[in-house]
C-alpha positions as CSV (number, residue, x, y, z in Angstrom):
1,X,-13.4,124.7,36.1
2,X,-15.3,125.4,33.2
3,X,-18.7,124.9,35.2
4,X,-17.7,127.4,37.8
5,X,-16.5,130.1,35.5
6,X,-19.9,130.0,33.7
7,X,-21.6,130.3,37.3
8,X,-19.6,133.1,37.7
9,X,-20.1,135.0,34.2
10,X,-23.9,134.7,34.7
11,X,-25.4,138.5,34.8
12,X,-26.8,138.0,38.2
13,X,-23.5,137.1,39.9
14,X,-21.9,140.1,38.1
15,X,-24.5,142.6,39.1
16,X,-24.3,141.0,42.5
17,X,-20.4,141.5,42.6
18,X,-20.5,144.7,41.3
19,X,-22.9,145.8,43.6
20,X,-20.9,144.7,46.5
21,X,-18.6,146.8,45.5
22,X,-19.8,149.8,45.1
23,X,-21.5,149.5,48.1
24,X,-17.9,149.3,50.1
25,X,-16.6,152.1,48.3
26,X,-19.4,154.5,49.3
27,X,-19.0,153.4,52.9
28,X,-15.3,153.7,53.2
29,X,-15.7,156.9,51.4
30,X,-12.8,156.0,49.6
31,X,-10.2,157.7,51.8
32,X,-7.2,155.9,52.6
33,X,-6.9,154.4,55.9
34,X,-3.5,154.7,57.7
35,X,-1.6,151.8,58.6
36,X,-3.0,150.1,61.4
37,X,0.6,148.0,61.9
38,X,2.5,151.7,62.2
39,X,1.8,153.0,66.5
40,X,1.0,156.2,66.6
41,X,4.1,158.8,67.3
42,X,4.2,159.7,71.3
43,X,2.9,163.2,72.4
44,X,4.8,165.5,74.1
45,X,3.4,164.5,77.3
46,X,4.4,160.7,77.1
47,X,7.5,162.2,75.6
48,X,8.1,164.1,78.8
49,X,6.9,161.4,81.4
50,X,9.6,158.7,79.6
51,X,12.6,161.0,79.9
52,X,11.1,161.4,83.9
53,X,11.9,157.8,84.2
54,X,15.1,157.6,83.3
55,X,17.7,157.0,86.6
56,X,20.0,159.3,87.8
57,X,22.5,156.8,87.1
58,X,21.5,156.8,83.5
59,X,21.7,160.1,83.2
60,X,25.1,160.0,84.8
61,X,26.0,157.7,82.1
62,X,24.6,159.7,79.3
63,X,26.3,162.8,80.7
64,X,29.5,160.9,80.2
65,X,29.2,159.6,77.1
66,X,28.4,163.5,75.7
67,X,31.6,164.4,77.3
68,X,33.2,161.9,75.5
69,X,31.9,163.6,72.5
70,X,29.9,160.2,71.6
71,X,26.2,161.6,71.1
72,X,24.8,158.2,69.3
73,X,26.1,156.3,72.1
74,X,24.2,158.9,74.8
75,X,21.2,158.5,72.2
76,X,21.0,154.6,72.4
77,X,21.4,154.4,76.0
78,X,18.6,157.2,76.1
79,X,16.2,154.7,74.3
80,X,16.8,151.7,76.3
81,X,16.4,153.4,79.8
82,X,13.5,155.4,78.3
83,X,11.1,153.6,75.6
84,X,11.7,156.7,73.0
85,X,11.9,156.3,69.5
86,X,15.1,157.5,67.7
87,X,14.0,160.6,66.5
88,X,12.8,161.9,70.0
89,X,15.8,160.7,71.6
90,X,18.0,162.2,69.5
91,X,15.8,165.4,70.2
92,X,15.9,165.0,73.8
93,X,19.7,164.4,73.7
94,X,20.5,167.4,71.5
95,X,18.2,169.8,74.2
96,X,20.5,168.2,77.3
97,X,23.3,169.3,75.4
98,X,22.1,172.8,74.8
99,X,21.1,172.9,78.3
100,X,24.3,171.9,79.5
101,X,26.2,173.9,77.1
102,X,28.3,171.5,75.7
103,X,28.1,172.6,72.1
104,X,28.6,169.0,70.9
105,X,27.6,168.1,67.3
């Protein structure tokens, strides 16, 4: 152990080290990256097309549950048929109900 931490300590490894990085800070400019893990939120476009695909049937279902007065249970059923994340669901659901003029809350 001690061998490897006096390889280590010798100027010419730190210089090396150092110079390493250094050299990936300049070239990553030091920004932050974004997380790579987190998918990039849907455009109103692909918003659009996924609400498009969603059945008659389901809208039927949807319709019903609103006139039971049971908006998250119209929002879940929205995500399932369509793909949406909550936020745009629960968007899409609140314009239906404008639209329809239910003034449900």
């Amino acid at each position: 152990m001690e061998a490897y931490l006096d390889k280590i300590l010798q100027p010419e490894v730190l210089a090396t080290l150092f110079a390493v990085f250094v050299f990936a800070r300049a070239t990553t400019g030091g920004k932050k990256k974004e997380n790579s893990l987190s998918p990039a939120p849907p455009t109103q476009a692909e918003i659009d097309a996924a609400i498009k695909r969603v059945t008659l049937s389901k809208w039927l279902e949807i319709d019903a549950e609103l006139a039971g007065r049971k908006k998250i249970k119209a929002i879940k059923l929205l995500r399932e048929a369509s793909g949406l994340g909550l936020k745009d669901a629960k968007n899409a659901i609140e314009a239906r109900i404008r639209q329809r003029g239910m003034g449900l809350h």
